[in-house]
N, C-alpha and C positions, 0 to 999 in steps of 0.2 A: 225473235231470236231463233238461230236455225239449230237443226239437231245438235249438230257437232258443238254448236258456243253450249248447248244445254249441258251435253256430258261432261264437257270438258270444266263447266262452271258445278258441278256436281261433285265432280273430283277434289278441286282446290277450297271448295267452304264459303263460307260471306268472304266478299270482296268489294270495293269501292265501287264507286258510282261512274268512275275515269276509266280504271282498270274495266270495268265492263266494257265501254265502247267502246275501247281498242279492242276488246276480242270478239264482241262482234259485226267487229269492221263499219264504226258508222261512220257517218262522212267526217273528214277533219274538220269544217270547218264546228260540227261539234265538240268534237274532241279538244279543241283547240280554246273554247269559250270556257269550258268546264275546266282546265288546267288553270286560267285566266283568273277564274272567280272562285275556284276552290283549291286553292294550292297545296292544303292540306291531304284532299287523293293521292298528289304524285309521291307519297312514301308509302303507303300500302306497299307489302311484298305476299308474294304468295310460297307455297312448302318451298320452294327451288328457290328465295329470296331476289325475286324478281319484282322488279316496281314496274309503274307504268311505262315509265319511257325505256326500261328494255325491252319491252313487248313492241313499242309503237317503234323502236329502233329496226325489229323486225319486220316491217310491214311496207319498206320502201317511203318515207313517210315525207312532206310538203317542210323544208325547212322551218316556214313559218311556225309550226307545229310544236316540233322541237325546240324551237328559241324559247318560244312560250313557254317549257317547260322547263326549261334552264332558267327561266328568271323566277320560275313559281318555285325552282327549287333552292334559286340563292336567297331569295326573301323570307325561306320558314328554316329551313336546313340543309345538311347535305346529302349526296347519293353515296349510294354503299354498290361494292362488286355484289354480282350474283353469290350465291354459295359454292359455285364451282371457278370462282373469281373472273367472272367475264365485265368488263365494263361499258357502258354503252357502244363504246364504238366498237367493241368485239362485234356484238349485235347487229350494229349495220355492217357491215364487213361481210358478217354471213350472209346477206340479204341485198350486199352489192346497193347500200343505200346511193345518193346524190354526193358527187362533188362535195355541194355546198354543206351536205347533212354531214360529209365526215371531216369537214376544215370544221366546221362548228363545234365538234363531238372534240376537235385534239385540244382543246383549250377548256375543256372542264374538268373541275375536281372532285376526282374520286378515288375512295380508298387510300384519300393521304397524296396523291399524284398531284402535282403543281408546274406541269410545263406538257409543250406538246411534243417531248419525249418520251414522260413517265406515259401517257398512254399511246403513243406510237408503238412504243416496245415493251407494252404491257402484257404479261402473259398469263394466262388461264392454266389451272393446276394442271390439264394435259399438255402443260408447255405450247400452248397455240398463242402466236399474237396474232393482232389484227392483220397485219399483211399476209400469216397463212392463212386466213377466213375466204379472206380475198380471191387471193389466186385459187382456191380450192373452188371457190364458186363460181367464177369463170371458166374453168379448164372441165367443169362439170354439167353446166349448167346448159349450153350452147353448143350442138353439133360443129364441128369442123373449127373451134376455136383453137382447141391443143395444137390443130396443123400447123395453122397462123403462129402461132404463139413460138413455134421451135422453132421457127427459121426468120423471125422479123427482124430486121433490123435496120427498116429505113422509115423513121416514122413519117414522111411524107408520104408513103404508101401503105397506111395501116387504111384497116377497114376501118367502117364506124365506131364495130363494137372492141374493136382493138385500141383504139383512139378511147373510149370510151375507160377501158380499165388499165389503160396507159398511165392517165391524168390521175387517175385517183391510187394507181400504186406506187408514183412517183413522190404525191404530196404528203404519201406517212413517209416514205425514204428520207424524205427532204427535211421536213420536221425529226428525223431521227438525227441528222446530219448537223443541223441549225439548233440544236438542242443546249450549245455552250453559250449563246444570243441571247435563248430563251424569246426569239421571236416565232412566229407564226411563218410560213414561207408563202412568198408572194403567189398568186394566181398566172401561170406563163400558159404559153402556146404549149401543146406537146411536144413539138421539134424544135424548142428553145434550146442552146446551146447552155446557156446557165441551167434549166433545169435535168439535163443530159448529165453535165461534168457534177451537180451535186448527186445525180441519184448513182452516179460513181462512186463518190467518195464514200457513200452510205452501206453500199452494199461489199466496200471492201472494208469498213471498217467495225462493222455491227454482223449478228448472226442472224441472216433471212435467207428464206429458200432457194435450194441452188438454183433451180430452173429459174427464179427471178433473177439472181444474179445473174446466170449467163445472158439473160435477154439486154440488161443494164450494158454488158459489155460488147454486145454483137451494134448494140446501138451506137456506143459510144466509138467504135472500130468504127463503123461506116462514117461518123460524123469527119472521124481525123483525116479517112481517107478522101471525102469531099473536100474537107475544108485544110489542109494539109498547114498552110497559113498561120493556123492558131496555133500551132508547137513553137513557132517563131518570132513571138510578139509577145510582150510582157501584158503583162494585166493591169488595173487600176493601182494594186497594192506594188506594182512593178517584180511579178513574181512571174518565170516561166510555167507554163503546163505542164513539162515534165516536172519541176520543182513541187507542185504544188499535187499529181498524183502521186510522188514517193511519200512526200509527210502524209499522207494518206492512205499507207500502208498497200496501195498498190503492186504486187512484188511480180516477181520477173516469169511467174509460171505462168501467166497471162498472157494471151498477143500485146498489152496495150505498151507497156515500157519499149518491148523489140519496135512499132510502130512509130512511136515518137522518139526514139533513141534515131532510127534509121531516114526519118522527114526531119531532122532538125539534131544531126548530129555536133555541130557545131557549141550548144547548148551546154553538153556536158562540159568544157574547159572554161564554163563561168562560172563565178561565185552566183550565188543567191542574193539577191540586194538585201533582204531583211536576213537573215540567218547570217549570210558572208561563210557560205561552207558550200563546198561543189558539192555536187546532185552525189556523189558516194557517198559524203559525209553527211547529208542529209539520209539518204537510205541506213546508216548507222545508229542515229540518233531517234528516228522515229521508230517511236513505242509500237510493241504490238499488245492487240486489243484482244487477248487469248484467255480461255481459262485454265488454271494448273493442269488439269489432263494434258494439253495439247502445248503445252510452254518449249517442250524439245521440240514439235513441229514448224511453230511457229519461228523461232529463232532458226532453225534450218533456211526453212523460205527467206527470212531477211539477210542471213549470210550469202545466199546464191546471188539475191539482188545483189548486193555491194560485190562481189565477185565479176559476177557481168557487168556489170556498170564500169567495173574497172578495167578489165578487158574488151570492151570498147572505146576506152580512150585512157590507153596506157601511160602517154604524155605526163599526166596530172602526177605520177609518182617518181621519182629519179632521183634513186638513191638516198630514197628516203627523206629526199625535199621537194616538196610542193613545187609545182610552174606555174606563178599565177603569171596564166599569160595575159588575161582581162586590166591585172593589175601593170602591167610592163607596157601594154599599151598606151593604157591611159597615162602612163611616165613620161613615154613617147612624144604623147599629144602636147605636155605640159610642157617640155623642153624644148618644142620646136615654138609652142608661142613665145617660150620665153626671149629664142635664140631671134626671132624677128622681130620682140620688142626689145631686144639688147640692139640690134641691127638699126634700128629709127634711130633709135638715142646717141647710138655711137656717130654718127653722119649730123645729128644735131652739136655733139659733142667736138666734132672734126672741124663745124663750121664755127664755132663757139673761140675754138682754142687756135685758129688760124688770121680770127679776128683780135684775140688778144693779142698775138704775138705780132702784129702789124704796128697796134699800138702802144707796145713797148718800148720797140725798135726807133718809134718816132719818139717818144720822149728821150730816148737816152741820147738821138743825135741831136734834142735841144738842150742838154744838160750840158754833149760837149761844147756846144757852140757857144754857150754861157760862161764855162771855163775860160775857152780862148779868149774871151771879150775882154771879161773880166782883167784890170791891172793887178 
C-alpha cells in the first residue's frame, strides 16, 4: 500500500475489501473478480457517499470492469448519487473515461433515473452535468487543445485527440436528443452526417455549454457547405432539413437557417409532408424549450425566425390567403393526365360511335326495302 492509499485510508475509516483496491490501484483484472464474487462491496460508501464504481469511474477504468459491476449491482440493489449528487457517469466525465465506459454508464439506474437522458443531463448540486466534466477536462487537461477546439469544424481534419472527445461529446448529445425513444444512440463515424444533424438538434434544444454549442454549429455549417445537396432531398420520414432544424428550435440568430434558406430556397413554398404547414408555420408552432426567466427571450428569437422566413419568401402570404403553390401543382399534374386519358377514350369513343352509325344506317335502308316489297 503506498503512502498516499495509507492517508487517505486513515481519513475515511473501515472500508470494503473492493473499495480498497480501487484506491490502491491494483490491477483490474482483481478488481474485477472481487466485484464478481462479492457483490455485496459494491454499496460500501465512504463520508462523501461514494461507492466503489464512483472511485473506479475515476480511474479511466477497462469497460469489462465496470459491466461487472453493474450487474454485481442489479443482482443485490441499486446505486445511489454521491452526496453532492454526481452519478457514475459524472465520474467518468471527469476522468474522460472510454467511449465504451460512457455508453455503458447512460443506461444505468440511479437515483431514480431510467433513460439515457435522466443521466445524460443529470446534474450535480453545482449545476454541472456530465457534458461540462467533459469539455472542462479536455480544454484543461492537454496543451494546444483549446486552439483546436475554437476554430474546428471539419471533422475529417480533427486530430486524434479532437476526434477522440468528438465521439464521446456527441454520444451524451445524442442520448439527450433520442431521449423521447428512449433508445441508446447508435455507434457512428465522427463525420457521420446523422450523428452531425442530431448533435444539432441537442444542443439547440437542451442547455449545454456555449463553446460546445458553437463547435456543434461551425460543424454542422461546414457539412451544409460540402455537402449543399442535403437541403434538397427529403429524408426517410419524407421531411426537408430545413423542416426538420426549425421543429427543432433552430432560430434564425444562427448562420444555419440564412444557409439552408440560401442552398435550397426553393424549400420554403412547400408544405411539410407530415405537418402539411410551410417552414413559417412550422417555426410558429415549435415549442421553446426555455425556463420562466428567459420565456420573453425566447419567444422574441422565435418571432424573428417566423419574420425572416417570411421575408424570404413573401409569395406564401397574399392578402391573407395562402399560395399553395406545391398544391396547384400537383392539380396541374392531375388534369393533364386526366385531359390525355379523356383524349384515348374520346378517339375510342369516335371510333365506336362512327361504327354504330354505319350500322343504323344499313338497317333502316332494309326496313325501307321491306316496306316497298311488302303488298
Amino acid at each position: 500500500m503506498s503512502k498516499n492509499s495509507r492517508d487517505i485510508t486513515s481519513l475515511i475509516g473501515p472500508t470494503s475489501k473492493l473499495y480498497n483496491l480501487i484506491l490502491m490501484k491494483s490491477p483490474w483484472g482483481a478488481i474485477k473478480s472481487r466485484a464478481e464474487q462479492h457483490p455485496g462491496d459494491l454499496f460500501w460508501k465512504n463520508s462523501y457517499g461514494m461507492m466503489p464504481i464512483h472511485i473506479a469511474c475515476c480511474m479511466q477504468p477497462p469497460v469489462e470492469v465496470i459491466r461487472a459491476m453493474l450487474t454485481g449491482t442489479k443482482s443485490v440493489g441499486k446505486l445511489d448519487c454521491s452526496s453532492k449528487g454526481n452519478i457514475p457517469l459524472h465520474f467518468a466525465c471527469l476522468k474522460a473515461a472510454s467511449y465504451d465506459v460512457l455508453k455503458l454508464l447512460l443506461w444505468v439506474s440511479v437515483c431514480g433515473t431510467v433513460s439515457p437522458f435522466s443521466n445524460a443531463g443529470q446534474r450535480n448540486i453545482d449545476n454541472l452535468s456530465p457534458l461540462d466534466l467533459l469539455l472542462d477536462f479536455y480544454l484543461h487537461k492537454w496543451e494546444g487543445f483549446e486552439q483546436e477546439f475554437e476554430t474546428a469544424a471539419n471533422p475529417h481534419t480533427f486530430s486524434a485527440l479532437m476526434q477522440q472527445f468528438w465521439l464521446k461529446a456527441t454520444l451524451l448529445l445524442r442520448a439527450l436528443f433520442l431521449h423521447d425513444t428512449g433508445t441508446l444512440p447508435d455507434t457512428l463515424p465522427h463525420f457521420s452526417p446523422l450523428l452531425i444533424q442530431q448533435s444539432l438538434f441537442a444542443v439547440s434544444r437542451f442547455d449545454v455549454p456555449e463553446k460546445m454549442k458553437r463547435l456543434v454549429e461551425r460543424v454542422f455549417l461546414h457539412h451544409v457547405e460540402k455537402y449543399p445537396s442535403i437541403c434538397k432531398i427529403l429524408d426517410r420520414q419524407g421531411r426537408f432539413l430545413l423542416n426538420k432544424v426549425i421543429l427543432n428550435h433552430v432560430r434564425w440568430d444562427s448562420e444555419i437557417l440564412h444557409l439552408i434558406i440560401n442552398t435550397a430556397p426553393k424549400v420554403l413554398e412547400v408544405r411539410d409532408k407530415q405537418a402539411h404547414l410551410y417552414p413559417f408555420m412550422l417555426a410558429a408552432v415549435s415549442s421553446n424549450n426555455a425556463s420562466d426567466t428567459c420565456v420573453s427571450q425566447a419567444d422574441f428569437r422565435q418571432l424573428e425566425t417566423i419574420y425572416h422566413i417570411l421575408r424570404a419568401s413573401p409569395s406564401k402570404v397574399v392578402s391573407g390567403t395562402s399560395v399553395d403553390k406545391d398544391h396547384s401543382v400537383a392539380v396541374e399534374i392531375q388534369t393533364k393526365k386526366r385531359a390525355r386519358r379523356s383524349d384515348d377514350i374520346g378517339i375510342v369513343e369516335d371510333e365506336e360511335s362512327s361504327s354504330s352509325k354505319n350500322l343504323t344506317s344499313v338497317k333502316k335502308r332494309e326496313k325501307k326495302k321491306s316496306r316497298l316489297v311488302s303488298p
